[in-house]
Backbone as XML, in Angstrom:
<?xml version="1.0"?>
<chain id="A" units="angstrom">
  <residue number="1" name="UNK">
    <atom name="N" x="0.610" y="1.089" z="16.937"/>
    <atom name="CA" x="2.026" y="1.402" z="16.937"/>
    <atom name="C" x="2.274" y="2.473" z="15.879"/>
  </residue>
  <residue number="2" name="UNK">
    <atom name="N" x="2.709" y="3.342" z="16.234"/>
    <atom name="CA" x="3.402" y="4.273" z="15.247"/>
    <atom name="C" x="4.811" y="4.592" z="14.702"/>
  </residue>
  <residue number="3" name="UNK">
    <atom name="N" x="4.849" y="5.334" z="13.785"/>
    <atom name="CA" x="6.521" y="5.367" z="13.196"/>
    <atom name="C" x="7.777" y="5.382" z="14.596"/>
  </residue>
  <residue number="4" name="UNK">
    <atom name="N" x="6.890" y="6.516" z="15.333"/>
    <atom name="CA" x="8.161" y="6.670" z="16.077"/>
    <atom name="C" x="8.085" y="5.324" z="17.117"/>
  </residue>
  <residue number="5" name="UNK">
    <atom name="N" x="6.933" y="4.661" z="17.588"/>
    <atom name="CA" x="7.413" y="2.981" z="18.067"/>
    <atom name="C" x="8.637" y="2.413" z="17.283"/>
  </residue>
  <residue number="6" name="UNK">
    <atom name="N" x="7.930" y="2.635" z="16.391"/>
    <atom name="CA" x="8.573" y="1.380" z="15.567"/>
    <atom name="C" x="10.250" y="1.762" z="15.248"/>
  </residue>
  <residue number="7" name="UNK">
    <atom name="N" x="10.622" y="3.105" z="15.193"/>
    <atom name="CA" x="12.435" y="3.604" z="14.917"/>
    <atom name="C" x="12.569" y="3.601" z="16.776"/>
  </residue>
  <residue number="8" name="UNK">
    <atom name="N" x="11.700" y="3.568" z="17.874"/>
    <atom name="CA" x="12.516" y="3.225" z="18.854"/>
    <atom name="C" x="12.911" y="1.872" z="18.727"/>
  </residue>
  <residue number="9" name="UNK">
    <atom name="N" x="11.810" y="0.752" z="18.706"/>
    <atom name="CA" x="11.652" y="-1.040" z="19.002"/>
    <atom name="C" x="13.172" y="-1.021" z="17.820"/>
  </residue>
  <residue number="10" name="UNK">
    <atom name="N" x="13.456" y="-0.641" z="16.867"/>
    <atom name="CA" x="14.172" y="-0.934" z="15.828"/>
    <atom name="C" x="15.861" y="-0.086" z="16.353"/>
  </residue>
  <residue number="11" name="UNK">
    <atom name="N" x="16.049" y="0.738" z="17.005"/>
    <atom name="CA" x="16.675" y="1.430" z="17.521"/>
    <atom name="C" x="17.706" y="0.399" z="18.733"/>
  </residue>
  <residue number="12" name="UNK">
    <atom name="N" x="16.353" y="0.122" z="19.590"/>
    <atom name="CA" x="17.116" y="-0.594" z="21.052"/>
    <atom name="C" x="17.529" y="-2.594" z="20.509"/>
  </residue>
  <residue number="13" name="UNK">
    <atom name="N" x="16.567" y="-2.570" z="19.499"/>
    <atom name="CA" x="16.849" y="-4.388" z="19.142"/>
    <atom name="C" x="18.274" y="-4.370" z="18.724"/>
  </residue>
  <residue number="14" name="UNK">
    <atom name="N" x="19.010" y="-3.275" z="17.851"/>
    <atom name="CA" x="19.691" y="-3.302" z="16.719"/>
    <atom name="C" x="21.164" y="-2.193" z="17.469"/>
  </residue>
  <residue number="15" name="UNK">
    <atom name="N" x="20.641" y="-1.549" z="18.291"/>
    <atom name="CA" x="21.927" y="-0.429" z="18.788"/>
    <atom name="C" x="21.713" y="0.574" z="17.977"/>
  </residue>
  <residue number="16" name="UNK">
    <atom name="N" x="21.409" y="0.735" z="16.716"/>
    <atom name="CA" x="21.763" y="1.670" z="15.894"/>
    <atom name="C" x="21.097" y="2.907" z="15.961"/>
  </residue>
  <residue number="17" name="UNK">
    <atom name="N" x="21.674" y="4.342" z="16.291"/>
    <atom name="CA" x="20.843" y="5.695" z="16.705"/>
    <atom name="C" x="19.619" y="5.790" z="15.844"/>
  </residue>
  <residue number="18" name="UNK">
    <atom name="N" x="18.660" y="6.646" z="16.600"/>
    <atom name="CA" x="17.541" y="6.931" z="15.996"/>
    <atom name="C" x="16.993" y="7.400" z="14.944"/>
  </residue>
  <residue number="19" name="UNK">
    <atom name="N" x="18.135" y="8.203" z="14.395"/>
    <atom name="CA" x="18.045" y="9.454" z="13.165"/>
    <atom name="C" x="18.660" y="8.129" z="12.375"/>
  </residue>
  <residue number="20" name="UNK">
    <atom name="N" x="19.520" y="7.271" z="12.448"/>
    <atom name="CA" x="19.833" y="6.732" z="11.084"/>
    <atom name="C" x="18.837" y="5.448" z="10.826"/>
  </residue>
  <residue number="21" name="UNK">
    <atom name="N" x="17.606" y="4.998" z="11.957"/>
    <atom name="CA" x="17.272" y="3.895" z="11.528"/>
    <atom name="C" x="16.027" y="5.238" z="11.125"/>
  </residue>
  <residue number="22" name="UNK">
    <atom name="N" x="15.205" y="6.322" z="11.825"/>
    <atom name="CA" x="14.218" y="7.357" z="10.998"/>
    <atom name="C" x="14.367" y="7.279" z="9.765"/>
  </residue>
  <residue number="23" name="UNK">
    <atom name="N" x="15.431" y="7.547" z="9.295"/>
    <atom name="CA" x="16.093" y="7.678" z="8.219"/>
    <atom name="C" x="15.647" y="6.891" z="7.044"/>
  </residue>
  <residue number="24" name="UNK">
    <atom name="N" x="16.233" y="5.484" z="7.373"/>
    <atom name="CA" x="15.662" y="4.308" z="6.633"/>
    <atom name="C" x="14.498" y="3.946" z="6.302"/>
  </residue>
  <residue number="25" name="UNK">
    <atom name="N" x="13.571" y="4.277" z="7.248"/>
    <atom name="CA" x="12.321" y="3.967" z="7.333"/>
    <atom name="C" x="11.384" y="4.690" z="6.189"/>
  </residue>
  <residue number="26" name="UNK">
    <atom name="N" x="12.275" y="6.234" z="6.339"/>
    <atom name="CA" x="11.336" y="6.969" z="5.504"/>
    <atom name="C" x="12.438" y="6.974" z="4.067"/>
  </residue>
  <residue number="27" name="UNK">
    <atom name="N" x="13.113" y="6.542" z="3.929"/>
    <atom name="CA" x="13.589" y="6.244" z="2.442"/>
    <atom name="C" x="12.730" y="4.819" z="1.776"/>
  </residue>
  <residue number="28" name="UNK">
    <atom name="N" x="12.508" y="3.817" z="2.605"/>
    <atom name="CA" x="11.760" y="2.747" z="2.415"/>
    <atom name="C" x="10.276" y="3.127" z="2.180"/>
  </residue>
  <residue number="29" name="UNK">
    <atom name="N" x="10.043" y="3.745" z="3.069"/>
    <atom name="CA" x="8.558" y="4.279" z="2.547"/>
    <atom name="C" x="8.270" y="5.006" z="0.947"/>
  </residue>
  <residue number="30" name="UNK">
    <atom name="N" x="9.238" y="5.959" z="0.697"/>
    <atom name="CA" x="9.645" y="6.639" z="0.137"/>
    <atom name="C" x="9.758" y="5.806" z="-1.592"/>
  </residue>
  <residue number="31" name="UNK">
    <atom name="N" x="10.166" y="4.890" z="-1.625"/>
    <atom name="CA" x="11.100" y="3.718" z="-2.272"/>
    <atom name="C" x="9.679" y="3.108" z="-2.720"/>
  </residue>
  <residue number="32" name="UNK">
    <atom name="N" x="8.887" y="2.343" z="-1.776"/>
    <atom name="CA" x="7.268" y="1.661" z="-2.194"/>
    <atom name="C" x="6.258" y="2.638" z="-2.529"/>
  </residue>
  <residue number="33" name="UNK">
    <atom name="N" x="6.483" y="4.069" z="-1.817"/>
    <atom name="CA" x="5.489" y="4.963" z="-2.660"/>
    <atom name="C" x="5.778" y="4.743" z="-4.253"/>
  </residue>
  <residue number="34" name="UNK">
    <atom name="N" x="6.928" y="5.526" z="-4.335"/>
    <atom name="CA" x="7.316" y="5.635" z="-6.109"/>
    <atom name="C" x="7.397" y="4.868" z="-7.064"/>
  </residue>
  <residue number="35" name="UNK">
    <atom name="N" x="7.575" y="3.415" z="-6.314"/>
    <atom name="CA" x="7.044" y="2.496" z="-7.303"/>
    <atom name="C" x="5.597" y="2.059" z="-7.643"/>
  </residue>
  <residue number="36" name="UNK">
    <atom name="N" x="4.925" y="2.067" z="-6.599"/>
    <atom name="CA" x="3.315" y="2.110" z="-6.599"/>
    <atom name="C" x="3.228" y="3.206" z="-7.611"/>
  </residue>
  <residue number="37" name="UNK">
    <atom name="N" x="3.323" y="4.443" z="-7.010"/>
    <atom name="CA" x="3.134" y="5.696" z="-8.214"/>
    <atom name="C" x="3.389" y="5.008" z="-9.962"/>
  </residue>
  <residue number="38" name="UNK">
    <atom name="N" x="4.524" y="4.288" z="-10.180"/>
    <atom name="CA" x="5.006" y="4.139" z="-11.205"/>
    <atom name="C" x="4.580" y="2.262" z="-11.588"/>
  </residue>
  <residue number="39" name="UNK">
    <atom name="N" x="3.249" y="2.044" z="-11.334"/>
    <atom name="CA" x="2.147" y="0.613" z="-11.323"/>
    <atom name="C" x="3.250" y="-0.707" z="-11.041"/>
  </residue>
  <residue number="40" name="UNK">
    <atom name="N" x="4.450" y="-0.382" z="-9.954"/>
    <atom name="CA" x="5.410" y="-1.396" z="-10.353"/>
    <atom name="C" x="4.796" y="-1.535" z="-8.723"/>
  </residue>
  <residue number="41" name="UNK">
    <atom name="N" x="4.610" y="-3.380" z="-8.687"/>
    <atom name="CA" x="4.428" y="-3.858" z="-7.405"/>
    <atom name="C" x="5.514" y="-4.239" z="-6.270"/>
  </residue>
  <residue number="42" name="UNK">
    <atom name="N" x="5.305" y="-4.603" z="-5.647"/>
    <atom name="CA" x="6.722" y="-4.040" z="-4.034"/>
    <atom name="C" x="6.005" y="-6.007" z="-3.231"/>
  </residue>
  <residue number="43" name="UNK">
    <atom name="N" x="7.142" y="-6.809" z="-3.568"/>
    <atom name="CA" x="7.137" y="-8.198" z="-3.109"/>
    <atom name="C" x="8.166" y="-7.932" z="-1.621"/>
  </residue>
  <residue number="44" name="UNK">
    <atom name="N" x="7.883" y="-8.551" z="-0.584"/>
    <atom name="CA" x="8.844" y="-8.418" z="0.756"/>
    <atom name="C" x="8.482" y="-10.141" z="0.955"/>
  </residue>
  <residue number="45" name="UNK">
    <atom name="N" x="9.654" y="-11.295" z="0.553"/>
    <atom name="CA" x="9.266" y="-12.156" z="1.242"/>
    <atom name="C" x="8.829" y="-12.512" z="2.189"/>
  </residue>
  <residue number="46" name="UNK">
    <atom name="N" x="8.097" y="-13.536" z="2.808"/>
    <atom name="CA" x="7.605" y="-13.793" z="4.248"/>
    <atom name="C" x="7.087" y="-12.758" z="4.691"/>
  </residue>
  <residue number="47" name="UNK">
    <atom name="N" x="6.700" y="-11.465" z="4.279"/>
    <atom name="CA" x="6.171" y="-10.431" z="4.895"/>
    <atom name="C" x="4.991" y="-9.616" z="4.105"/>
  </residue>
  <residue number="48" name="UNK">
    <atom name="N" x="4.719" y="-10.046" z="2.553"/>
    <atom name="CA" x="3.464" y="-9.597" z="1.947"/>
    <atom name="C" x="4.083" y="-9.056" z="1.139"/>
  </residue>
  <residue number="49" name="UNK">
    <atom name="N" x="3.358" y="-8.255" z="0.090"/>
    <atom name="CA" x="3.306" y="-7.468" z="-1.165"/>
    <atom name="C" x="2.581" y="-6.096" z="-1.009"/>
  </residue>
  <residue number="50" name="UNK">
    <atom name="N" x="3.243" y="-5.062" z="-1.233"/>
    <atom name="CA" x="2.422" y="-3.778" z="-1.893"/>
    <atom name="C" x="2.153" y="-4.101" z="-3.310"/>
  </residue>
  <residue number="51" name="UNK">
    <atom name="N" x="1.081" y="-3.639" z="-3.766"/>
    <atom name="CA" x="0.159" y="-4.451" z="-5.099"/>
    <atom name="C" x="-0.729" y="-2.732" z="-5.083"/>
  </residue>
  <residue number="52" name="UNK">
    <atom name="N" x="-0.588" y="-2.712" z="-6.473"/>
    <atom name="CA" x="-1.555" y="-1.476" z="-7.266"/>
    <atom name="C" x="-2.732" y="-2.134" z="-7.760"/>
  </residue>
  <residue number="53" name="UNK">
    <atom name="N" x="-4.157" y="-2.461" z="-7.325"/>
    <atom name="CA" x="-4.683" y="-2.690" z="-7.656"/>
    <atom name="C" x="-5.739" y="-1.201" z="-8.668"/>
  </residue>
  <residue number="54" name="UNK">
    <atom name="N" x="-6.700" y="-2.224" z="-9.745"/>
    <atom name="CA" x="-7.465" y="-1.090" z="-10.790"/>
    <atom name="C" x="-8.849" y="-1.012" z="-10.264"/>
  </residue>
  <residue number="55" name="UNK">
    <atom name="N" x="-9.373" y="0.116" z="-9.988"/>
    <atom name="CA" x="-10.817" y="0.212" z="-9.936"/>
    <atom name="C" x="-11.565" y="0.479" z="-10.899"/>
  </residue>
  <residue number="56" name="UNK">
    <atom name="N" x="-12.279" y="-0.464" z="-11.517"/>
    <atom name="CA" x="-13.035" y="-0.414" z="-12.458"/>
    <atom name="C" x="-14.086" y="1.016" z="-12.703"/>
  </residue>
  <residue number="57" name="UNK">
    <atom name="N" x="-14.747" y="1.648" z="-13.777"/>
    <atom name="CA" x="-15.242" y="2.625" z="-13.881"/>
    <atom name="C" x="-16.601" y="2.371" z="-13.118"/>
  </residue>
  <residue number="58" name="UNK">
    <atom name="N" x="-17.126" y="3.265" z="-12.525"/>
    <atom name="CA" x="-18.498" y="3.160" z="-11.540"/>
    <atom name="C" x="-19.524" y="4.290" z="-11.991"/>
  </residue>
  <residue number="59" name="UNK">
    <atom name="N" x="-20.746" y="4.460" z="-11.910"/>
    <atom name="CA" x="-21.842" y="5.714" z="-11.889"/>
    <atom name="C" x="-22.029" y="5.520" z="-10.227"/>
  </residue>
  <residue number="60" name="UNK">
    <atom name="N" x="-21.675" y="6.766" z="-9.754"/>
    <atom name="CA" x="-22.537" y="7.281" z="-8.644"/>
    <atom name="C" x="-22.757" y="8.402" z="-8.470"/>
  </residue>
  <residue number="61" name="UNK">
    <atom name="N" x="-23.919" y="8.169" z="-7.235"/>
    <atom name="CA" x="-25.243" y="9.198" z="-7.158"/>
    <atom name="C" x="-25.038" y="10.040" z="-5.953"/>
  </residue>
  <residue number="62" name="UNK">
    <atom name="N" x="-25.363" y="11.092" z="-6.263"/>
    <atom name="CA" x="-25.421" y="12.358" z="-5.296"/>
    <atom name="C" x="-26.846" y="12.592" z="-5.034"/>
  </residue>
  <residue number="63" name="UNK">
    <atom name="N" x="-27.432" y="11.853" z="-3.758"/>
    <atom name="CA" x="-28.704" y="12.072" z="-3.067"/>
    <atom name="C" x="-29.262" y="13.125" z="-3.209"/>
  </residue>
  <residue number="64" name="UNK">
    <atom name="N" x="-28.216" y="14.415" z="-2.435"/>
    <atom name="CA" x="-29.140" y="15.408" z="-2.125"/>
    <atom name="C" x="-29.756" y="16.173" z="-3.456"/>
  </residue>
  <residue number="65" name="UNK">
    <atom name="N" x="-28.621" y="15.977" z="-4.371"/>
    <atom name="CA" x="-29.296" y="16.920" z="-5.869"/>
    <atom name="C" x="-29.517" y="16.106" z="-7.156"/>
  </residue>
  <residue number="66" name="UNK">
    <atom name="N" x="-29.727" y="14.492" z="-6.975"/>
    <atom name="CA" x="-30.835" y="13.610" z="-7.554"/>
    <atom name="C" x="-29.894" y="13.524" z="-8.704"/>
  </residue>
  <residue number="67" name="UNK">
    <atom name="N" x="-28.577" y="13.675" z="-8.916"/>
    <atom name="CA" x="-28.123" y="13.467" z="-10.225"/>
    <atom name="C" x="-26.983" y="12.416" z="-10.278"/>
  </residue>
  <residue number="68" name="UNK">
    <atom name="N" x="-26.501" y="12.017" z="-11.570"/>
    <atom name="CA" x="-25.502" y="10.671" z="-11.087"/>
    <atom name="C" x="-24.014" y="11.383" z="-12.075"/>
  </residue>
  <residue number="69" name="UNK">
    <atom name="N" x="-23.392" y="10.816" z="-11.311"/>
    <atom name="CA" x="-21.777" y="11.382" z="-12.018"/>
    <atom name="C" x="-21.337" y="9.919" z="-12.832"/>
  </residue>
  <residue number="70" name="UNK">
    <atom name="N" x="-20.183" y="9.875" z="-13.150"/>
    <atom name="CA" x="-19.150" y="8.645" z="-13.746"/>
    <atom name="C" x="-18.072" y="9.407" z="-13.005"/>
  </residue>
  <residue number="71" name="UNK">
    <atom name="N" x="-17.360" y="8.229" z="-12.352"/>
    <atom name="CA" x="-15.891" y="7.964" z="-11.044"/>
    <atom name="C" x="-15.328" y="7.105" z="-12.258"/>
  </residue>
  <residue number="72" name="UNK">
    <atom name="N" x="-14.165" y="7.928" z="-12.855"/>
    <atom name="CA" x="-13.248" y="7.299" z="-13.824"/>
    <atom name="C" x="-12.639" y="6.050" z="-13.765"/>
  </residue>
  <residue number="73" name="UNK">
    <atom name="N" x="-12.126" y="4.950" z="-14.413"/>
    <atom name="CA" x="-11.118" y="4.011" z="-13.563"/>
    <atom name="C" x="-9.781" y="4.641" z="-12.977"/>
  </residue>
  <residue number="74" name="UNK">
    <atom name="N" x="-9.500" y="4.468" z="-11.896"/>
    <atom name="CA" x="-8.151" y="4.442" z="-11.602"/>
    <atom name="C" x="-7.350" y="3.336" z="-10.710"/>
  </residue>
  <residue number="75" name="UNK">
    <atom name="N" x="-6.525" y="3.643" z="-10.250"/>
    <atom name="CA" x="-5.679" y="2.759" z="-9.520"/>
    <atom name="C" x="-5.602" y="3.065" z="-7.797"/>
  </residue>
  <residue number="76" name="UNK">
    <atom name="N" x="-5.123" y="1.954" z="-7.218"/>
    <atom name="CA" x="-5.456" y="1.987" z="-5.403"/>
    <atom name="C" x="-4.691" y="1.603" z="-5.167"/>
  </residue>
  <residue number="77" name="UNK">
    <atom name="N" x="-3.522" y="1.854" z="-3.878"/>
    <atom name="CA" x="-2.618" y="0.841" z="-3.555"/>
    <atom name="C" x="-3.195" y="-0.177" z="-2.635"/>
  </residue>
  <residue number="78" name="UNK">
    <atom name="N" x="-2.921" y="-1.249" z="-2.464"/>
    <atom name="CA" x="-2.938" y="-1.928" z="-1.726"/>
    <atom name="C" x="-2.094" y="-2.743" z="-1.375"/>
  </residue>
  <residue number="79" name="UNK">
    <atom name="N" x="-2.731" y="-3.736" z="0.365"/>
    <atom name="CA" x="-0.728" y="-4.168" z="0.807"/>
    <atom name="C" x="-2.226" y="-5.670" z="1.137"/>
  </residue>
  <residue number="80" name="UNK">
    <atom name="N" x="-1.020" y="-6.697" z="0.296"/>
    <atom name="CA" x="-1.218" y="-8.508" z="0.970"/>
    <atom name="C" x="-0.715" y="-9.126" z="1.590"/>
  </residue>
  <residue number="81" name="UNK">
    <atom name="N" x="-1.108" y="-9.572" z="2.931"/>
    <atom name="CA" x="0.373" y="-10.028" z="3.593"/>
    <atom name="C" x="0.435" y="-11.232" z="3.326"/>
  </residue>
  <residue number="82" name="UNK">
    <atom name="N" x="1.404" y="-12.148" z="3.493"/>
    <atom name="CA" x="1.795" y="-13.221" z="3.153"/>
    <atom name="C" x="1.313" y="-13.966" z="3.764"/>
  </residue>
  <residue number="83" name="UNK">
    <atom name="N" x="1.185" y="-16.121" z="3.710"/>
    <atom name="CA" x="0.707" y="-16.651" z="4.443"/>
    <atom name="C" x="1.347" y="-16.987" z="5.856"/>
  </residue>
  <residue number="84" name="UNK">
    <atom name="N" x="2.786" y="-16.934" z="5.840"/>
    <atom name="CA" x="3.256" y="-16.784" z="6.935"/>
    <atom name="C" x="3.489" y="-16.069" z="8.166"/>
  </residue>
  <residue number="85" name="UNK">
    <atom name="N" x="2.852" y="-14.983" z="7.623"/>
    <atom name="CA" x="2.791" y="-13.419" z="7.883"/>
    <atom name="C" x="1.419" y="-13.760" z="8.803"/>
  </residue>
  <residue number="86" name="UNK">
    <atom name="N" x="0.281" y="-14.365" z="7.866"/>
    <atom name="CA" x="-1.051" y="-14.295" z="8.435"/>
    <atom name="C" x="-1.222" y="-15.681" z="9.148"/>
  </residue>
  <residue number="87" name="UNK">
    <atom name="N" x="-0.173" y="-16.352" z="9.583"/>
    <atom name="CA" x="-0.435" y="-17.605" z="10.213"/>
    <atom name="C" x="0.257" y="-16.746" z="11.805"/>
  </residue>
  <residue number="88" name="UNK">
    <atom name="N" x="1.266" y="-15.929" z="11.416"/>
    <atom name="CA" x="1.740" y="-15.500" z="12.798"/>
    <atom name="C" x="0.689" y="-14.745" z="13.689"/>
  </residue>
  <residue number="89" name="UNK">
    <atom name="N" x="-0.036" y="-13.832" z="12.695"/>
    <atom name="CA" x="-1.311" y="-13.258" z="13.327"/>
    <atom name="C" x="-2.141" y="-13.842" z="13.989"/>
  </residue>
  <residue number="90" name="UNK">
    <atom name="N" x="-3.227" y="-14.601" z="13.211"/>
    <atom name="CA" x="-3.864" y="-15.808" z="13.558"/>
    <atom name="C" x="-3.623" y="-16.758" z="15.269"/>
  </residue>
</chain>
């Protein structure tokens, strides 16, 4: 399913035109980027968490020219869905 599924399915459930539920969607997106950006985590009851997880510092190796780097720590977003969330799946 893609964005534009998802502002039609959200469009015909709800009545509301296309450009103002687009709209929402990408202010919401918009809204969990910048807090991720800014290590603040994004809770959606019954529906999971966006969560910044840390990647610890690593050495890896470049085969072809036999030498090894250091991959700094940084940060990853990641999304958990909830258990209710993953019982509906299931």
């Amino acid at each position: 399913m893609t964005k534009a599924d998802i502002v039609n399915e959200i469009s015909k459930s709800t009545g509301i035109d296309k450009q103002t539920v687009l709209t929402s969607i990408e202010s919401f997106m918009e809204t969990v980027k910048g807090s991720l950006a800014k290590n603040e985590n994004v809770y959606l009851r019954g529906f999971g968490s966006f969560i910044v997880k840390k990647r610890a510092q690593k050495t890896a190796r470049n085969i072809s020219k036999n030498t090894t780097i250091i991959i700094p720590e940084h940060n990853i977003p990641s999304f958990k869905p909830a258990k209710t969330f993953m019982n509906d799946v299931k």
